[in-house]
mmCIF file of the C-alpha atoms, coordinates in Angstrom:
data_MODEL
# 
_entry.id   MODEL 
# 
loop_
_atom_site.group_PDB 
_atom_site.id 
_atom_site.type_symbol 
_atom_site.label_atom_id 
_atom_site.label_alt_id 
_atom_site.label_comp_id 
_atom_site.label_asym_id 
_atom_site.label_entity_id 
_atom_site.label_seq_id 
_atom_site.pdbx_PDB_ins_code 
_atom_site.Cartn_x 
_atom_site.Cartn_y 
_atom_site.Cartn_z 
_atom_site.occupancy 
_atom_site.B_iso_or_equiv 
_atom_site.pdbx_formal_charge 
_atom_site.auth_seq_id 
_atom_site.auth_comp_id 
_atom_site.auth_asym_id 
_atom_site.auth_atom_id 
_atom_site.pdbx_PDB_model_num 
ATOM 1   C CA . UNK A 1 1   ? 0.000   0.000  0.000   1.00 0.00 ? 1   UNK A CA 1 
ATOM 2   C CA . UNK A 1 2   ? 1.810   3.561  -0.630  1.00 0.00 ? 2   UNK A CA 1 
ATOM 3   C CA . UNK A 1 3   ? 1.344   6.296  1.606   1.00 0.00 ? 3   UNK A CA 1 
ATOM 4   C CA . UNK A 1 4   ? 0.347   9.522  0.363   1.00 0.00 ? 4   UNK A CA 1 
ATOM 5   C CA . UNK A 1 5   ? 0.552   12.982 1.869   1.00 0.00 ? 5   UNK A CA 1 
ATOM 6   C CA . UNK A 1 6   ? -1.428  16.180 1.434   1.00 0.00 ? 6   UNK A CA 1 
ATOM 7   C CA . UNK A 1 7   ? -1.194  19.461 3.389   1.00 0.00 ? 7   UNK A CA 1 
ATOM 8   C CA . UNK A 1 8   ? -4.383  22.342 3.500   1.00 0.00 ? 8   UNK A CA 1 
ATOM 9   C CA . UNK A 1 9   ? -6.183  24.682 5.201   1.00 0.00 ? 9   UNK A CA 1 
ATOM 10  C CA . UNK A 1 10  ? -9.464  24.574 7.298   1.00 0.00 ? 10  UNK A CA 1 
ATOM 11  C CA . UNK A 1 11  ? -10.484 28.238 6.072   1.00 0.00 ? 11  UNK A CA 1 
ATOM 12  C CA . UNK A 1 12  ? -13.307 29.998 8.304   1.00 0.00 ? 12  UNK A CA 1 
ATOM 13  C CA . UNK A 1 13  ? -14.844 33.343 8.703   1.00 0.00 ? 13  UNK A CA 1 
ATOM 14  C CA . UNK A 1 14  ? -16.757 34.718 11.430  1.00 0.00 ? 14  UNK A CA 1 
ATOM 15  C CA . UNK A 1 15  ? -20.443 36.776 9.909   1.00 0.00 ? 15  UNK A CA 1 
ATOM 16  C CA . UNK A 1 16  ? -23.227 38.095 12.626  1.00 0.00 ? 16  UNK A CA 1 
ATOM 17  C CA . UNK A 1 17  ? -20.880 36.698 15.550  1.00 0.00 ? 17  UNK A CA 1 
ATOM 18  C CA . UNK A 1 18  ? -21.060 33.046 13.866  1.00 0.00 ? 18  UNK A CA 1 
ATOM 19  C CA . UNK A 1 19  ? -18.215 31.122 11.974  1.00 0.00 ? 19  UNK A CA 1 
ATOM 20  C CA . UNK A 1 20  ? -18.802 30.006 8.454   1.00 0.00 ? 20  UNK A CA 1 
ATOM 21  C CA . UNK A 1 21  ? -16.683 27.660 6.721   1.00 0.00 ? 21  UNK A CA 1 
ATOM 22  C CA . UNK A 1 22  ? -15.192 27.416 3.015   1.00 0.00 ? 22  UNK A CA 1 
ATOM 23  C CA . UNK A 1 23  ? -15.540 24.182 1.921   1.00 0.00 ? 23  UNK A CA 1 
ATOM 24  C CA . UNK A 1 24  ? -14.549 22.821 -2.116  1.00 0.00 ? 24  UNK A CA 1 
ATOM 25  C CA . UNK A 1 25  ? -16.209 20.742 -4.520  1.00 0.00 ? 25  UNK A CA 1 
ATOM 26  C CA . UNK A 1 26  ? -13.499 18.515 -6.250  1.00 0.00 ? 26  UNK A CA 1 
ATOM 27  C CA . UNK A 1 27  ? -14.323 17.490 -9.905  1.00 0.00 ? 27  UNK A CA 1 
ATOM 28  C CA . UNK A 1 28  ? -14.445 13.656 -8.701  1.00 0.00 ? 28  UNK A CA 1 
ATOM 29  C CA . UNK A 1 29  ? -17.802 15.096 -6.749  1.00 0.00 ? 29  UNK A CA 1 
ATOM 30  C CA . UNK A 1 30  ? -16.675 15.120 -3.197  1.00 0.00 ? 30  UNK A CA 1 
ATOM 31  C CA . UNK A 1 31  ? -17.051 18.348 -0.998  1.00 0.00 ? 31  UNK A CA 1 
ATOM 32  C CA . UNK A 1 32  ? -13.909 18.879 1.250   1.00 0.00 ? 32  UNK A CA 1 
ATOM 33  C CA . UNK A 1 33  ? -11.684 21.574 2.611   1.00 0.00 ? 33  UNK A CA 1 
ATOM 34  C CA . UNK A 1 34  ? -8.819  22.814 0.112   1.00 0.00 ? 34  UNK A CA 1 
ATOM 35  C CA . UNK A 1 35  ? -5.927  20.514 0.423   1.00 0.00 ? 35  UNK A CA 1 
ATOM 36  C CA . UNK A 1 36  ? -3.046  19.164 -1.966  1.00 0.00 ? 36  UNK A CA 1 
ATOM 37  C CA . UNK A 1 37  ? 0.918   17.676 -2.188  1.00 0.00 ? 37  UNK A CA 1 
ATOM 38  C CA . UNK A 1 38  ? 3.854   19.534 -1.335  1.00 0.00 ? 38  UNK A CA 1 
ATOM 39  C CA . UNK A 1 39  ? 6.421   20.984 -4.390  1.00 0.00 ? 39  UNK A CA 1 
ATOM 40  C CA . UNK A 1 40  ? 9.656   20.085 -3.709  1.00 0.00 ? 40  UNK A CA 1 
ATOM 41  C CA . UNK A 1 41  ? 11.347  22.207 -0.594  1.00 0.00 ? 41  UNK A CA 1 
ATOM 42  C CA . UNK A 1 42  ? 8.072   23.607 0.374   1.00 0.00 ? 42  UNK A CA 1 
ATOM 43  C CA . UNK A 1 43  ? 6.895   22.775 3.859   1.00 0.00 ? 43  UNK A CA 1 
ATOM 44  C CA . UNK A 1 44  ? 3.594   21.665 4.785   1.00 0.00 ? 44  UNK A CA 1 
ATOM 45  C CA . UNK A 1 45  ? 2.315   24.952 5.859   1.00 0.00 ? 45  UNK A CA 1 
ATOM 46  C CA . UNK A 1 46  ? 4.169   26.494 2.322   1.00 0.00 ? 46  UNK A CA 1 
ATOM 47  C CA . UNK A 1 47  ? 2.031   23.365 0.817   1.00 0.00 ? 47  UNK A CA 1 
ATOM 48  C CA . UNK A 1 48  ? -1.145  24.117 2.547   1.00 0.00 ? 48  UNK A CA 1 
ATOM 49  C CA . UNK A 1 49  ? -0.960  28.323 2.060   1.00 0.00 ? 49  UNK A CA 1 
ATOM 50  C CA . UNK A 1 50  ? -0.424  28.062 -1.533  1.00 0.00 ? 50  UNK A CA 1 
ATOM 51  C CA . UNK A 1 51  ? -2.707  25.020 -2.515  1.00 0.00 ? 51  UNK A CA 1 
ATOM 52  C CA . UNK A 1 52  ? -5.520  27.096 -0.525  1.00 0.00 ? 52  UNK A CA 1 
ATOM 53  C CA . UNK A 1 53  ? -4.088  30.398 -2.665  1.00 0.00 ? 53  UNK A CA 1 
ATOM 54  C CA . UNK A 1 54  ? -4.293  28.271 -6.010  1.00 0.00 ? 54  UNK A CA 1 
ATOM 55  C CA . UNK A 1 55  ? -7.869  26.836 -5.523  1.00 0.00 ? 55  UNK A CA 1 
ATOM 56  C CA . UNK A 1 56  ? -9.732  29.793 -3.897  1.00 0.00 ? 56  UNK A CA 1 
ATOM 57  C CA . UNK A 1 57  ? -7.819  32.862 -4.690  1.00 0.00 ? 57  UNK A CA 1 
ATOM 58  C CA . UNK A 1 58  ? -7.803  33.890 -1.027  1.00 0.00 ? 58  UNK A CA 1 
ATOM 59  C CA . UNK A 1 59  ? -4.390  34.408 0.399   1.00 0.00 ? 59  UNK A CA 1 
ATOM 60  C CA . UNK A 1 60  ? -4.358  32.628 3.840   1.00 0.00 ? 60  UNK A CA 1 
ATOM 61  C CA . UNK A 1 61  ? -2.221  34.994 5.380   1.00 0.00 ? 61  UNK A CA 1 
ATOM 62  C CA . UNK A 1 62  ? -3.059  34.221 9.218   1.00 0.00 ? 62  UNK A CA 1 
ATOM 63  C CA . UNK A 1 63  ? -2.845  29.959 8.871   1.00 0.00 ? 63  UNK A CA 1 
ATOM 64  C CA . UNK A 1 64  ? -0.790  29.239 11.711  1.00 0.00 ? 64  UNK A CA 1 
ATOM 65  C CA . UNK A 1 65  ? 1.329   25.920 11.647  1.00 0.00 ? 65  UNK A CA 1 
ATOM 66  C CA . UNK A 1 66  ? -0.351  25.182 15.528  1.00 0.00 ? 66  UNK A CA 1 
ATOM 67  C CA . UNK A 1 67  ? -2.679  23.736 15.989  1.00 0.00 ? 67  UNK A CA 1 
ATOM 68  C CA . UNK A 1 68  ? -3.019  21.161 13.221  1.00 0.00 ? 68  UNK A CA 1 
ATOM 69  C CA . UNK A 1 69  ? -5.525  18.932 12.785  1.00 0.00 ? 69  UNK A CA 1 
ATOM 70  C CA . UNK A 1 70  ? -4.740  15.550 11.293  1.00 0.00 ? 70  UNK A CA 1 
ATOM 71  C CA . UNK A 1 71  ? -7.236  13.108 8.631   1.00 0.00 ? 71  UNK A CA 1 
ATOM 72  C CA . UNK A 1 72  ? -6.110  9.353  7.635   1.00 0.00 ? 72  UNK A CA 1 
ATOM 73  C CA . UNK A 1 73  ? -8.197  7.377  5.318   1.00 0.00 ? 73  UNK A CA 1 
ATOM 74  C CA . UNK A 1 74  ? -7.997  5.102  2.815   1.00 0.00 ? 74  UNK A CA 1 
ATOM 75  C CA . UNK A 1 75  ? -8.892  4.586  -0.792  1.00 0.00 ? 75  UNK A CA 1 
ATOM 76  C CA . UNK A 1 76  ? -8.496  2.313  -3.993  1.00 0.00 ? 76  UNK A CA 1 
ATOM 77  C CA . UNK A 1 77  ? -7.321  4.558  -7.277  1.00 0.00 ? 77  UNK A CA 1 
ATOM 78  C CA . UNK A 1 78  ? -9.267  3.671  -10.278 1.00 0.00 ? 78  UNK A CA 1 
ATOM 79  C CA . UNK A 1 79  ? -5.837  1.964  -10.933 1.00 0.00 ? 79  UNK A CA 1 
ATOM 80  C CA . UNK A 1 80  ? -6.892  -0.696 -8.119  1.00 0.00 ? 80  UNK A CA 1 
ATOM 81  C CA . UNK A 1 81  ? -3.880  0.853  -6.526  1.00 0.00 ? 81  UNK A CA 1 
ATOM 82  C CA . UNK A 1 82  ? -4.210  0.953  -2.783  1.00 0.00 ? 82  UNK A CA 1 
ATOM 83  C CA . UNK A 1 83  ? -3.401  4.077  -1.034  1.00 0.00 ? 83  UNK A CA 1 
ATOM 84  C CA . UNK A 1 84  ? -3.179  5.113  2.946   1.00 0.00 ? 84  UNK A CA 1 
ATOM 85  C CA . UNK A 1 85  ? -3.803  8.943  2.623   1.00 0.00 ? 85  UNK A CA 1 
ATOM 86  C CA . UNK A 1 86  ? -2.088  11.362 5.339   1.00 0.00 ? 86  UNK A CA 1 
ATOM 87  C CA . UNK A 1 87  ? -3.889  15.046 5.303   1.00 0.00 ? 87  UNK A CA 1 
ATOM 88  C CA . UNK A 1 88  ? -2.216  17.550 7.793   1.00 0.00 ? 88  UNK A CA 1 
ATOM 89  C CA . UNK A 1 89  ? -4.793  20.680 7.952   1.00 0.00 ? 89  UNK A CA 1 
ATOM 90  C CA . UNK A 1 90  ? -4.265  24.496 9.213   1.00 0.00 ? 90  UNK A CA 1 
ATOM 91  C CA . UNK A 1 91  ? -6.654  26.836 10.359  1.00 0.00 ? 91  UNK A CA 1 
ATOM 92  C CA . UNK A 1 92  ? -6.867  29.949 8.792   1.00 0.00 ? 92  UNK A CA 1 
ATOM 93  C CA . UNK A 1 93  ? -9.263  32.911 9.932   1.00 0.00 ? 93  UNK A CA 1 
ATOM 94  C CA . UNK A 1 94  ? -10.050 35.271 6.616   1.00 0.00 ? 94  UNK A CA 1 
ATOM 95  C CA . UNK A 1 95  ? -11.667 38.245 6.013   1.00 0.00 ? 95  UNK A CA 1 
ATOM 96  C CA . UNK A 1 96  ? -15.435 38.300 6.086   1.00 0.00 ? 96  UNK A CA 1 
ATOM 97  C CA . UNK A 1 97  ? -15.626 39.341 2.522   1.00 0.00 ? 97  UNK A CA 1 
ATOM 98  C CA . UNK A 1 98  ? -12.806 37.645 0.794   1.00 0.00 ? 98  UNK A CA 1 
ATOM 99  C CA . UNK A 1 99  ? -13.759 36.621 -2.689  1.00 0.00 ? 99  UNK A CA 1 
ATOM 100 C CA . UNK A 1 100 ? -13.210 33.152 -3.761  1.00 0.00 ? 100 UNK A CA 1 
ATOM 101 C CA . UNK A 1 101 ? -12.238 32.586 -7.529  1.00 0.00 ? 101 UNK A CA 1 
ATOM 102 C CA . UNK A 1 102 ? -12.058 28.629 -7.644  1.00 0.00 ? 102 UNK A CA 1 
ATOM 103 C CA . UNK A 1 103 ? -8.830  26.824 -10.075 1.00 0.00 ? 103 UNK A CA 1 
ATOM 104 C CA . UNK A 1 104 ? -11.470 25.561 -12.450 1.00 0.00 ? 104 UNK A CA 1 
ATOM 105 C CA . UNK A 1 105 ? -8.930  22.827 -13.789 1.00 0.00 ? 105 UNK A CA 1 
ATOM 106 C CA . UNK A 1 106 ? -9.369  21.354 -10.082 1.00 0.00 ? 106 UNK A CA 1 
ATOM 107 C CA . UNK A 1 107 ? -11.984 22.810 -8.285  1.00 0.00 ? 107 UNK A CA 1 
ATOM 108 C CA . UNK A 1 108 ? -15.797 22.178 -9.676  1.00 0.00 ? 108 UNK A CA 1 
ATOM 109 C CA . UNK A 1 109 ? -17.572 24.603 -7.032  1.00 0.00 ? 109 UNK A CA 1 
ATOM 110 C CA . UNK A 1 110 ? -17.021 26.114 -3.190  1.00 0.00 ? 110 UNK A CA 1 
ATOM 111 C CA . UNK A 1 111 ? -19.991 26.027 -0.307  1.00 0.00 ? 111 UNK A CA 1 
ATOM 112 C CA . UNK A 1 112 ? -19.765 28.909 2.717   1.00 0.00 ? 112 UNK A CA 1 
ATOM 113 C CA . UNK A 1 113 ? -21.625 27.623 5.632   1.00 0.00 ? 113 UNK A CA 1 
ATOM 114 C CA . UNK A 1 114 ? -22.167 27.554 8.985   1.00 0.00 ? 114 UNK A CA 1 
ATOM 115 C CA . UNK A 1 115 ? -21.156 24.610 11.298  1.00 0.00 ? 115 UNK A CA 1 
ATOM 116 C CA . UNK A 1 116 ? -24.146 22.395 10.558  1.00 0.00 ? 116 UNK A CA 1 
ATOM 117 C CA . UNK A 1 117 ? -24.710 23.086 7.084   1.00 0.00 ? 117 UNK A CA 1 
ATOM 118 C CA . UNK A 1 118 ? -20.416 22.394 6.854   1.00 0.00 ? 118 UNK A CA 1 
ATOM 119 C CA . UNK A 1 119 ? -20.886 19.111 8.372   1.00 0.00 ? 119 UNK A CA 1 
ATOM 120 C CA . UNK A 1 120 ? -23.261 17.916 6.054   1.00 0.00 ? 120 UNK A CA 1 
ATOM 121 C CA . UNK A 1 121 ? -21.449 18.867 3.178   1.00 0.00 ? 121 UNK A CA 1 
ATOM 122 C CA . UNK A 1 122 ? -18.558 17.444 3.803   1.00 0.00 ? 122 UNK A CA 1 
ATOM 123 C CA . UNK A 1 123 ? -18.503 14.272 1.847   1.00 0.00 ? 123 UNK A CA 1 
ATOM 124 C CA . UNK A 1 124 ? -16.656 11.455 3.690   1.00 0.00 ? 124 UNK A CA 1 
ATOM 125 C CA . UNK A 1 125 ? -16.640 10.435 7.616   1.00 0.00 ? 125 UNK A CA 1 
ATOM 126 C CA . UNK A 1 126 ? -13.158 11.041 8.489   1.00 0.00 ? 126 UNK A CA 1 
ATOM 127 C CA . UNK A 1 127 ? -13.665 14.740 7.157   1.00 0.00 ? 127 UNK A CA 1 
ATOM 128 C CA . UNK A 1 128 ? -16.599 15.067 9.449   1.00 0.00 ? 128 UNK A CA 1 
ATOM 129 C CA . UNK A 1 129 ? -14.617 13.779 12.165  1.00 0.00 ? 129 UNK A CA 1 
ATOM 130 C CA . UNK A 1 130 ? -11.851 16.057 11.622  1.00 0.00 ? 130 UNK A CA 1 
ATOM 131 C CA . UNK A 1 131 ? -14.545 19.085 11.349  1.00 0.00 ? 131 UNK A CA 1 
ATOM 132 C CA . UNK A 1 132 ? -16.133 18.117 14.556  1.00 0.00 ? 132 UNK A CA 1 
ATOM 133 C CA . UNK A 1 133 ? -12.246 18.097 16.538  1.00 0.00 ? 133 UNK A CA 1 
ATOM 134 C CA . UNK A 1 134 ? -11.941 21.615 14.846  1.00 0.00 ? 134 UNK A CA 1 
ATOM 135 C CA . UNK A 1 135 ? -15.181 22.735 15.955  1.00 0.00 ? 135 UNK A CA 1 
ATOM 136 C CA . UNK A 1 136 ? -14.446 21.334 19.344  1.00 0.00 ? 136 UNK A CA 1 
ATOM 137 C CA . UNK A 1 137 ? -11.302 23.505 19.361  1.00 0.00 ? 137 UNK A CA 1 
ATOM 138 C CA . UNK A 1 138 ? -12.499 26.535 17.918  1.00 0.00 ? 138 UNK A CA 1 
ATOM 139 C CA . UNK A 1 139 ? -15.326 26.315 20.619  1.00 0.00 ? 139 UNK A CA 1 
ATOM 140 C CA . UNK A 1 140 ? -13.251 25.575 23.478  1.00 0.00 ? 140 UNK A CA 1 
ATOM 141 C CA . UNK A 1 141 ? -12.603 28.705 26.389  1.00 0.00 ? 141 UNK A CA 1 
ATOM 142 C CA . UNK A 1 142 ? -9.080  30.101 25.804  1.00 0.00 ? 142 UNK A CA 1 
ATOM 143 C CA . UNK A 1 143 ? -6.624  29.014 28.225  1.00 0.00 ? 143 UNK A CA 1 
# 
């Protein structure tokens, strides 16, 4: 099985007092936050600020490398290649009114919503997971 590794952002804004997130509609159909794999000698918050930059337009200027939030899943490439994917994500607060121009040669569509209407977007179980620890972190008192 080869191991594959992807670095993004969790991008969120806050409207009326609430957080909405940005969430990306891949052209294989699923909805998830904007992710992809590092260029050589970038690191993975280089990898994560410019894949975010490429498919949304927005420059996430405030992701922070702590804290990250970690996704593992697997899948089957149409290939019947087996792969164990590793997905290391950032937060990023942007501006309420950022514009988002989607890559169209990767990105089919992009979804702002709040928490609940985020969670059922997202396509697959270990991103809802991975919403739900972010959610539980954004939500927790500061320290």
């Amino acid at each position: 099985m080869k191991n594959d590794f992807s670095y993004g952002v969790i991008p969120y804004r806050v409207v009326a007092g609430r957080r909405e997130y940005l969430l990306v509609q891949h052209h294989a159909g699923h909805w998830a936050f904007p992710k992809g794999h590092a260029d050589e000698g970038e690191s993975p918050l280089e990898t994560a600020k410019r894949e975010m930059l490429e498919e949304t337009g927005i420059a996430p200027d405030r992701a922070a490398e702590q804290p990250a939030f970690e996704e593992q899943y697997k899948f089957t490439k149409r290939s019947g290649k087996k792969v164990r994917k590793y997905v290391t994500y950032y937060l990023c607060e942007v501006a309420t009114d950022a514009e988002v121009k989607v890559q169209p040669e990767e990105i089919a569509d992009h979804f702002w919503g709040d928490a609940d209407a985020t969670r059922q977007r997202i396509t697959f179980e270990e991103g809802r997971e991975l919403f739900d620890e972010v959610e539980q972190y954004l939500d927790a008192p500061p320290q």
